[in-house]
C-alpha positions as CSV (number, residue, x, y, z in Angstrom):
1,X,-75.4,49.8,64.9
2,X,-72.7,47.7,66.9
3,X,-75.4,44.5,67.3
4,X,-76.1,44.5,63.5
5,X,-72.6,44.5,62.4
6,X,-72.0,42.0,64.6
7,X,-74.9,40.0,63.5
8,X,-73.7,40.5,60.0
9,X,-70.4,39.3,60.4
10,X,-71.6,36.0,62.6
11,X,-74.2,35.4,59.4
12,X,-71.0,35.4,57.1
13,X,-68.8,33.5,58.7
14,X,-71.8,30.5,59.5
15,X,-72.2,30.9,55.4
16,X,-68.4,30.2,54.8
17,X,-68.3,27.4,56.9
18,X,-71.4,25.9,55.7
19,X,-69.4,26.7,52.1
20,X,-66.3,24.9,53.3
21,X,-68.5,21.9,54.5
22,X,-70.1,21.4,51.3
23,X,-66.9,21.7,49.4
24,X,-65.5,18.9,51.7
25,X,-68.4,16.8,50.9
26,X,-68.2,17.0,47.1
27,X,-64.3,15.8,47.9
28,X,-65.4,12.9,49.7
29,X,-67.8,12.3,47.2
30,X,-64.8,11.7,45.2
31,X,-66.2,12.6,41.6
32,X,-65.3,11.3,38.5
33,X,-62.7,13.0,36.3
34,X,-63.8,15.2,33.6
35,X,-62.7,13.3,30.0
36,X,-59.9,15.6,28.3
37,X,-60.2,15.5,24.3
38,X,-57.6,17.0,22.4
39,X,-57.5,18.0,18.7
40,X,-54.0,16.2,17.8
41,X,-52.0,14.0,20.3
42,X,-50.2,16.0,22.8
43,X,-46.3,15.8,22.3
44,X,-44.5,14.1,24.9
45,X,-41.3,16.1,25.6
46,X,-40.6,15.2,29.1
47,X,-36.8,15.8,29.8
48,X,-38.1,19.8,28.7
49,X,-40.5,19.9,30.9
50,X,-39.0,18.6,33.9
51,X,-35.9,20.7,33.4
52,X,-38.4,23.8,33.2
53,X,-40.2,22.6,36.5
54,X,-37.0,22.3,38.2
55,X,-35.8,25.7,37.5
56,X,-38.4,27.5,37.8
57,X,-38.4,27.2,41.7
58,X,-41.0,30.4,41.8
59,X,-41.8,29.9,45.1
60,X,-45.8,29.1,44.9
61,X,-47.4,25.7,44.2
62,X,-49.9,27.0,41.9
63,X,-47.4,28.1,39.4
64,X,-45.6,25.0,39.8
65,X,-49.1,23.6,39.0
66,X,-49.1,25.8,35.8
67,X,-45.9,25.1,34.6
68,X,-44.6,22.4,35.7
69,X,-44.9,18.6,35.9
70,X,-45.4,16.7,39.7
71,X,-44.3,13.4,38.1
72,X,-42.0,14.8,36.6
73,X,-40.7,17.5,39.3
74,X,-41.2,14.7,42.4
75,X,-39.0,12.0,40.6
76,X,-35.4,11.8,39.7
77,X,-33.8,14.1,37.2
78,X,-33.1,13.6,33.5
79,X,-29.6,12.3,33.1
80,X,-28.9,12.1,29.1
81,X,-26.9,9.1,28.5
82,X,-22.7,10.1,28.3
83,X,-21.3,10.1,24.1
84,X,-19.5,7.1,25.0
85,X,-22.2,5.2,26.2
86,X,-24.4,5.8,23.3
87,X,-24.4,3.0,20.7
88,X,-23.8,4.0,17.1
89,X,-25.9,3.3,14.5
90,X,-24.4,0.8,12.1
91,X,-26.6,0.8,8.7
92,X,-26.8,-2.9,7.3
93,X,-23.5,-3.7,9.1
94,X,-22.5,-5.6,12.6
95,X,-20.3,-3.6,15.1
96,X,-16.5,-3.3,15.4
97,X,-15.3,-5.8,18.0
98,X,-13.6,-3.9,20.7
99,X,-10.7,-6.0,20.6
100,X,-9.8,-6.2,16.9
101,X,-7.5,-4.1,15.4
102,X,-8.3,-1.7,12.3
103,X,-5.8,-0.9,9.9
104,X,-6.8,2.3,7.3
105,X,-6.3,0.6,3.7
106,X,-4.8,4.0,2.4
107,X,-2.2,3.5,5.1
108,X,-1.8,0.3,5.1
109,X,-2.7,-1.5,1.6
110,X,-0.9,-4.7,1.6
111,X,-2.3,-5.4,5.4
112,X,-5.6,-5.0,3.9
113,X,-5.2,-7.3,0.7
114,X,-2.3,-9.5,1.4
115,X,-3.3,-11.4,-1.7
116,X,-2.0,-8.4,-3.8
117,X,1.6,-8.0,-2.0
118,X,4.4,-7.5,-4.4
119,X,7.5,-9.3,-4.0
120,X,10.9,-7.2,-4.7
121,X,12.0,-7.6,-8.3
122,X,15.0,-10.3,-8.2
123,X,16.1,-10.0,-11.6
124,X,18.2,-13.6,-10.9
125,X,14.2,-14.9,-11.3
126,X,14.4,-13.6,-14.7
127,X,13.5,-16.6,-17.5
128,X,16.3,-16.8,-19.9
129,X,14.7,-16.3,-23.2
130,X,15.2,-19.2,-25.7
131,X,16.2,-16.8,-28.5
132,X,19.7,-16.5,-26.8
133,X,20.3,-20.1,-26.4
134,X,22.9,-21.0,-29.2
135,X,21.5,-22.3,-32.6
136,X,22.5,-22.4,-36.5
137,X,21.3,-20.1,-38.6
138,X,21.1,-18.6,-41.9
139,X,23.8,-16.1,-42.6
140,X,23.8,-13.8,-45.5
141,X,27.1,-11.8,-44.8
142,X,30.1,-11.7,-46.5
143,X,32.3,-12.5,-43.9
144,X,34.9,-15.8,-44.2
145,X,34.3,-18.4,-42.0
146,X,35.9,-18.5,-38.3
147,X,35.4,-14.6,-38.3
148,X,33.2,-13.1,-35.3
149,X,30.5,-11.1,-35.8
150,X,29.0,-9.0,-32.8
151,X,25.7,-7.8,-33.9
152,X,25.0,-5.2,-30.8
153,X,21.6,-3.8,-31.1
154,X,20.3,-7.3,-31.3
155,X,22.9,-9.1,-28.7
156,X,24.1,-11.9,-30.8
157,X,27.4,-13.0,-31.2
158,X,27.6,-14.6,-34.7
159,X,30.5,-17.2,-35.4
160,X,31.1,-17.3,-39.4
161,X,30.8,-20.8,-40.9
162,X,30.6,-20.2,-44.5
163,X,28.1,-21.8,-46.6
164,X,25.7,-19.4,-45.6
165,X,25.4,-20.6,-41.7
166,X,26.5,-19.3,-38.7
167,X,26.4,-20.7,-35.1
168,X,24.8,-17.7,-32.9
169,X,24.9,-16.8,-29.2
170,X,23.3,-14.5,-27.1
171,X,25.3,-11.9,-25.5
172,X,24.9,-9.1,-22.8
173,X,26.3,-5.9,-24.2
174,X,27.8,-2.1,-22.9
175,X,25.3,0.0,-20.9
176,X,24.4,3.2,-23.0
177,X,27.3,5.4,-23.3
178,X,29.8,2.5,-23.2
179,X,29.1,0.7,-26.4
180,X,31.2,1.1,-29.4
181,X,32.3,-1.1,-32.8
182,X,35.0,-1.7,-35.0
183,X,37.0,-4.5,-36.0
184,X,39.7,-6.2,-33.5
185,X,41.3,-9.5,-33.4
186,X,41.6,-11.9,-30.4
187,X,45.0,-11.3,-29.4
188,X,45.2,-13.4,-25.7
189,X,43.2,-16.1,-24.2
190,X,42.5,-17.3,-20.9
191,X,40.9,-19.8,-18.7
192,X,39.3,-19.2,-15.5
193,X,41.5,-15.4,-16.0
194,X,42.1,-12.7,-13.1
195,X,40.2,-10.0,-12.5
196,X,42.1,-6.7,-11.9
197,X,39.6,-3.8,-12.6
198,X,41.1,-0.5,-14.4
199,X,41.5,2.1,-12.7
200,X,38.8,4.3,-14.6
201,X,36.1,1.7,-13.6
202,X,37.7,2.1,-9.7
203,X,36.8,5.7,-10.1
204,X,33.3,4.8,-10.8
205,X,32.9,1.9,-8.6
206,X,35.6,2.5,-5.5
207,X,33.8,-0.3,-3.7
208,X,35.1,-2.9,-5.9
209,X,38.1,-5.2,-5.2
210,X,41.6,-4.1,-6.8
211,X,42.2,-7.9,-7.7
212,X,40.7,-11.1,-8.0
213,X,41.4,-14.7,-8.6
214,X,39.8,-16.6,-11.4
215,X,37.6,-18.7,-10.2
216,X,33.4,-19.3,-10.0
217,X,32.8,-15.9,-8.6
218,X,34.8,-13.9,-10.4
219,X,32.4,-11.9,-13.3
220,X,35.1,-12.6,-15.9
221,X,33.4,-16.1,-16.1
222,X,35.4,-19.1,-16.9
223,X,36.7,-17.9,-19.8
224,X,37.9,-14.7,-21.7
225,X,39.2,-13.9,-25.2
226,X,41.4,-10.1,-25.5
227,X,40.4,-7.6,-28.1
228,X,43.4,-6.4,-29.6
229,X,45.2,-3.7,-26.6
230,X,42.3,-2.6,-25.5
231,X,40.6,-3.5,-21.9
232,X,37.7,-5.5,-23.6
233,X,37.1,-8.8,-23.8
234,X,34.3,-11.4,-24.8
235,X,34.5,-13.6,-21.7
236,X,31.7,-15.6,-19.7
237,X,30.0,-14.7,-16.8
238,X,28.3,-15.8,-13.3
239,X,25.1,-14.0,-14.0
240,X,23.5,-15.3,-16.8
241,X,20.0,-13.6,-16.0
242,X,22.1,-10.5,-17.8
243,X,22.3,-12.0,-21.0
244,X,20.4,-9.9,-23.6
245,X,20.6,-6.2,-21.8
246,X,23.0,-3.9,-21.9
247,X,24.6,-4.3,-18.7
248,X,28.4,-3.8,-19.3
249,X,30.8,-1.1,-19.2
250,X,31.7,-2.4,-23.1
251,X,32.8,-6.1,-22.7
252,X,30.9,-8.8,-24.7
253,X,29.8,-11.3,-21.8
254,X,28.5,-14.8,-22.3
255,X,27.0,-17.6,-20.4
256,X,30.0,-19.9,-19.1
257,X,29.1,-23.1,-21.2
258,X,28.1,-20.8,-24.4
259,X,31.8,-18.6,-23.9
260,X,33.7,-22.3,-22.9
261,X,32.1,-23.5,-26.3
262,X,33.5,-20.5,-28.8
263,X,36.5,-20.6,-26.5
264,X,36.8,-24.1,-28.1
265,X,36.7,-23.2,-31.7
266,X,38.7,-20.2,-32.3
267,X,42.3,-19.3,-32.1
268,X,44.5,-16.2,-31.0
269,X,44.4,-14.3,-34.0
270,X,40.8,-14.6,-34.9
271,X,39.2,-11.2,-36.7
272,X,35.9,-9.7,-34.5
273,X,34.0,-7.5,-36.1
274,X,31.5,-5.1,-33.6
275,X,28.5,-3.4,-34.9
């Protein structure tokens, strides 16, 4: 019993080496691959693939085999490229420079279109408008000639003539709430006159000077005719971009060579008449 299980055991062992032979030879005999068709294109997702190979670690080559990728698995890792490194897409634009400076247009709009910057109003730039430039006109009143004739709501300053004329000038008037009218008569006149500002405008405006010398700069002009006792005056003026507003605290101001001119042809004594 011993001799044939022995013989049986020699007989197997010659068949798997004869079987190992044969599989050695069909190695050497290096045959050809066996063509792979598939139905669609297989999808190409390596950096997956290679990250499941490298953690699956399972211990056994033929799973690896399975599941992984040798390539894949035996060279280097899948390093996604950093955010910072990653170039933008730009659609139908260039890139940025990296030096040049970008300024948001909400935040900054006149950096953006310095074409459309607005200067700060200088009302000195103001054009004088012709209609204030002294001129004869028709007069229909009823006043005699010589008498004054402040016509508020329009600024003009009409001096009487008679005959139906009347030499007119433009004037600058009271602010709102420091208009008024009636009829006075020029009872002082003075050239190049003081300034010494009331003490009700000093309450308003303590910043102003308590007195000044007549004189170029001084706003009472080069000259000034006296309304009866009260503080106003018509008098001239060193800023003519005021004539025709209401810009006063209720005297009638003038341009210098328009107040020098009515200065000229009327006396102390002379009736004014304010609408």
């Amino acid at each position: 019993m011993l001799k044939i299980t022995s013989f049986a055991l020699l007989a197997g062992a010659a068949v798997l080496a004869a079987g190992t032979d044969r599989a050695e030879a069909i190695d050497a005999a290096s045959l050809p691959e066996p063509t792979v068709i598939y139905a669609d294109p297989p999808q190409q997702i390596a950096p997956a693939r290679a990250a499941y190979a490298e953690r699956s670690n399972m211990g056994g080559g033929f799973i690896e085999f399975l599941f992984g990728d040798r390539q894949q698995v035996q060279g280097p890792r899948y390093q996604p490229e950093p955010m910072y490194q990653q170039q933008p897409a730009y659609y139908g634009r260039a890139p940025m420079s990296p030096q040049q400076q970008y300024y948001p247009q909400a935040a900054y709009p006149q950096q953006a279109y310095p074409e459309q910057e607005q200067q700060a109003y200088d009302p000195r730039q103001r054009p004088f408008d012709p209609k204030y430039e002294k001129q004869e006109v028709a007069y229909r009143g009823g006043e005699s000639a010589g008498t004054i004739v402040i016509d508020t709501p329009n600024k003009f300053l009409f001096l009487v003539e008679g005959n139906g004329r009347a030499l007119r000038y433009g004037i600058g008037v009271g602010r709102p709430g420091f208009t008024w009218s009636g009829v006075k008569t020029i009872s002082a006149k003075r050239e190049w006159p003081d300034w010494t500002p009331p003490s009700e405008m000093l309450s308003r405006r303590p910043d102003l000077p308590r007195h000044m010398e007549g004189g170029p700069e001084n706003p009472l002009g080069a000259r000034a005719m006296y309304l009866g006792s009260t503080l106003y005056r018509i008098h001239g003026s060193n800023e003519p971009w005021t004539i025709g507003t209401n810009v006063s605290s209720g005297c009638i101001r003038m341009r210098n060579e328009d107040v020098i001119d009515l200065y000229d042809r009327v006396n102390v004594g002379t009736r004014v008449i304010v609408l």
